[in-house]
Rosetta silent file (secondary structure, phi, psi, omega in degrees, C-alpha in Angstrom):
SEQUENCE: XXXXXXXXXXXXXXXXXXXXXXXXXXXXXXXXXXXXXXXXXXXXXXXXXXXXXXXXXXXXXXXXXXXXXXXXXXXXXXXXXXXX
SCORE:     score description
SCORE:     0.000 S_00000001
   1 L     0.000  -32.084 -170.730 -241.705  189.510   14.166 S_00000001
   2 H   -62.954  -24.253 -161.406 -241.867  191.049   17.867 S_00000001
   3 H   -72.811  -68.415  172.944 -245.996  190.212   17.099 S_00000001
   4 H   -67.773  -18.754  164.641 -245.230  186.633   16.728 S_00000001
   5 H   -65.930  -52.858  167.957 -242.979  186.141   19.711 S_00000001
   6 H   -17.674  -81.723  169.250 -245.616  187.869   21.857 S_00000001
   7 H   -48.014  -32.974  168.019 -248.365  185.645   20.575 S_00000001
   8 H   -74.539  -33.543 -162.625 -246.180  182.570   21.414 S_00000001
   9 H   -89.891   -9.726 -172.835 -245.189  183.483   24.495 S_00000001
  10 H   -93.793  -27.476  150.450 -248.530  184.728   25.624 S_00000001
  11 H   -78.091   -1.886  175.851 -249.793  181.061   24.762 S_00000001
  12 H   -66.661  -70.612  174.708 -246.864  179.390   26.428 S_00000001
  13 H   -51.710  -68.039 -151.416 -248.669  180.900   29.647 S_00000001
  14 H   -52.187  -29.840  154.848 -251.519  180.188   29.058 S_00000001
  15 H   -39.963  -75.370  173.689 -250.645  176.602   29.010 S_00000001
  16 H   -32.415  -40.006  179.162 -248.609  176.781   31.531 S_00000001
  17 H   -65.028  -87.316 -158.259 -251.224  178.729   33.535 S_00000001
  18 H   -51.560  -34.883 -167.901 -253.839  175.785   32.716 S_00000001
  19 H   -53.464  -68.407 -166.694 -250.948  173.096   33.499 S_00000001
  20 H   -68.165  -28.903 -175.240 -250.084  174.591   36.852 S_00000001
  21 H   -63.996  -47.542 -166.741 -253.766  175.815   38.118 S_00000001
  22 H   -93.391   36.327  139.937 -254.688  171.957   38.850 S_00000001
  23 H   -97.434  -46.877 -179.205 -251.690  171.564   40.378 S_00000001
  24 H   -84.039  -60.063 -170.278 -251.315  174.370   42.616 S_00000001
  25 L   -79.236  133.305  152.485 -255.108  175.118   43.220 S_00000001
  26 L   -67.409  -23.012  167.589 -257.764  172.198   43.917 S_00000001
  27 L  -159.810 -170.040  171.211 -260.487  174.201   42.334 S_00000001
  28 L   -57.407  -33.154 -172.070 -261.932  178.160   41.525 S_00000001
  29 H   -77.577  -34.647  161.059 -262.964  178.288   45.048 S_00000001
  30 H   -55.800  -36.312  170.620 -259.731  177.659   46.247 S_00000001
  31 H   -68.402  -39.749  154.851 -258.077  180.059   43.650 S_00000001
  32 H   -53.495  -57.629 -171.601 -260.606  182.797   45.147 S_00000001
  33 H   -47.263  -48.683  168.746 -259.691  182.157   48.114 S_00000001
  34 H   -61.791  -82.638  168.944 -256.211  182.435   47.827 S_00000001
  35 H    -6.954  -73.552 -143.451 -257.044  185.896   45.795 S_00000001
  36 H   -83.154 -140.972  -88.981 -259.044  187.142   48.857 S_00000001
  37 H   -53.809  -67.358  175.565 -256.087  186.320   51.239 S_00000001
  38 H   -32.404  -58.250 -152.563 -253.510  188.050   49.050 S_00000001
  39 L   -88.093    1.357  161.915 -255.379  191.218   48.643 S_00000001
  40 L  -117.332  152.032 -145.597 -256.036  191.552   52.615 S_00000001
  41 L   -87.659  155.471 -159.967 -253.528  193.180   54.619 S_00000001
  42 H   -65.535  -29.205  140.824 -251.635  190.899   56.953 S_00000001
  43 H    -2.141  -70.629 -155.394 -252.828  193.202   60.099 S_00000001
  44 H   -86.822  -83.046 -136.816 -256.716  192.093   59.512 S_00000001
  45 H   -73.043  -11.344  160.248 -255.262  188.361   59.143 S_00000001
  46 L   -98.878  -15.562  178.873 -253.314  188.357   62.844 S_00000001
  47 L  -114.094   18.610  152.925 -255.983  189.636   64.332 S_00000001
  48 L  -143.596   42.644  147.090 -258.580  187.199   63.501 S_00000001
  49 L   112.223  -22.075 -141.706 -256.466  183.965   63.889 S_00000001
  50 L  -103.697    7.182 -162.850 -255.893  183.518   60.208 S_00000001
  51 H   -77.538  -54.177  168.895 -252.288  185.007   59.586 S_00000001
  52 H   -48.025  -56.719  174.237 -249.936  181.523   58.606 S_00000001
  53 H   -25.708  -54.033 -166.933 -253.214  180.782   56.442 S_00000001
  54 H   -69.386  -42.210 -171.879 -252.938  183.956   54.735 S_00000001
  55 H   -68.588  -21.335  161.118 -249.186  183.514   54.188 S_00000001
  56 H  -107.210   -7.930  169.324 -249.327  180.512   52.412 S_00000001
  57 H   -65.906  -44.264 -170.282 -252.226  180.889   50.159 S_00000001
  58 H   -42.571  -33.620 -168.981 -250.456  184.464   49.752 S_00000001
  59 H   -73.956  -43.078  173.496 -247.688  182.217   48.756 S_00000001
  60 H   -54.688  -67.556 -163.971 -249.399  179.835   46.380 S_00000001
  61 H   -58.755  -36.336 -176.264 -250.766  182.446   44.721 S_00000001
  62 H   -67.221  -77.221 -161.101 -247.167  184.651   44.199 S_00000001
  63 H   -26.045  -62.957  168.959 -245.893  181.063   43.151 S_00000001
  64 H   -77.276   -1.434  174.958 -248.293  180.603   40.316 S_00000001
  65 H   -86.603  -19.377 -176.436 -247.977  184.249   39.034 S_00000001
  66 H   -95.205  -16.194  172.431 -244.607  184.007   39.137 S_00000001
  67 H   -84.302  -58.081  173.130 -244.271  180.620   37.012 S_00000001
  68 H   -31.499  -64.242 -176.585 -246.765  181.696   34.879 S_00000001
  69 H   -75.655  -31.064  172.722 -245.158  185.047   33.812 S_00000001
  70 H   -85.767   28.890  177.605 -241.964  183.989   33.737 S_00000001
  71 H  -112.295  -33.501  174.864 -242.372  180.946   31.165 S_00000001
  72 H   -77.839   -2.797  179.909 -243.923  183.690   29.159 S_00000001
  73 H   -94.228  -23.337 -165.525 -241.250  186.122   29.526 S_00000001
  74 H   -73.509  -58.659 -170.533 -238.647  183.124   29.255 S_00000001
  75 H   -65.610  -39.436  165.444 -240.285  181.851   25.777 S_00000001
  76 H   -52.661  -56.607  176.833 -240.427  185.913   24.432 S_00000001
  77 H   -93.580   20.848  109.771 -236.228  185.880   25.250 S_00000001
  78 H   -53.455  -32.994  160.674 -235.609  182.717   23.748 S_00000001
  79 H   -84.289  -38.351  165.064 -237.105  183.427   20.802 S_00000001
  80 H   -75.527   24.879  174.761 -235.596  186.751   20.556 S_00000001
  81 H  -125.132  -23.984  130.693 -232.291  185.682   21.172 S_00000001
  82 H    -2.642 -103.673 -144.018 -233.095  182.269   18.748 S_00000001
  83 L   -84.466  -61.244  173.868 -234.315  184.193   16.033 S_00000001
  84 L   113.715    0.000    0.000 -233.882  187.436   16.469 S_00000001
């Protein structure tokens, strides 16, 4: 049963994912972008002008990982408190 809660909840995101990507992001390039700001440190990003930039893509990007996982984590303990 834990097999089928998984699989639902791991398509909940992905929905959720697809829902929220055109929402959050305007395109892939933007979604890169946002990437590449997250993974360089805030240091490099005050020293070439670019540090409020980085903190809100940084931000976007937390935002939709954090919606994302938690509708699939939400939809895994609802059905396993549901069903059982």
């Amino acid at each position: 049963m834990t097999i089928l809660f998984v699989g639902v909840a791991l398509t909940v995101a992905f929905f959720v994912g697809r829902l929220l990507f055109g929402i959050i992001f305007t395109n892939s390039e933007d979604f890169l972008d946002c990437v590449g700001f997250a993974l360089t440190p805030d240091i490099f990003s005050l020293f070439r002008g670019q540090y409020f930039e980085d903190m809100g893509k940084s931000f976007r990007l937390t935002a939709f990982m954090v919606a994302v996982g938690g509708s699939g984590a939400l939809t895994y303990w609802g059905l396993k408190s549901l069903i059982g």
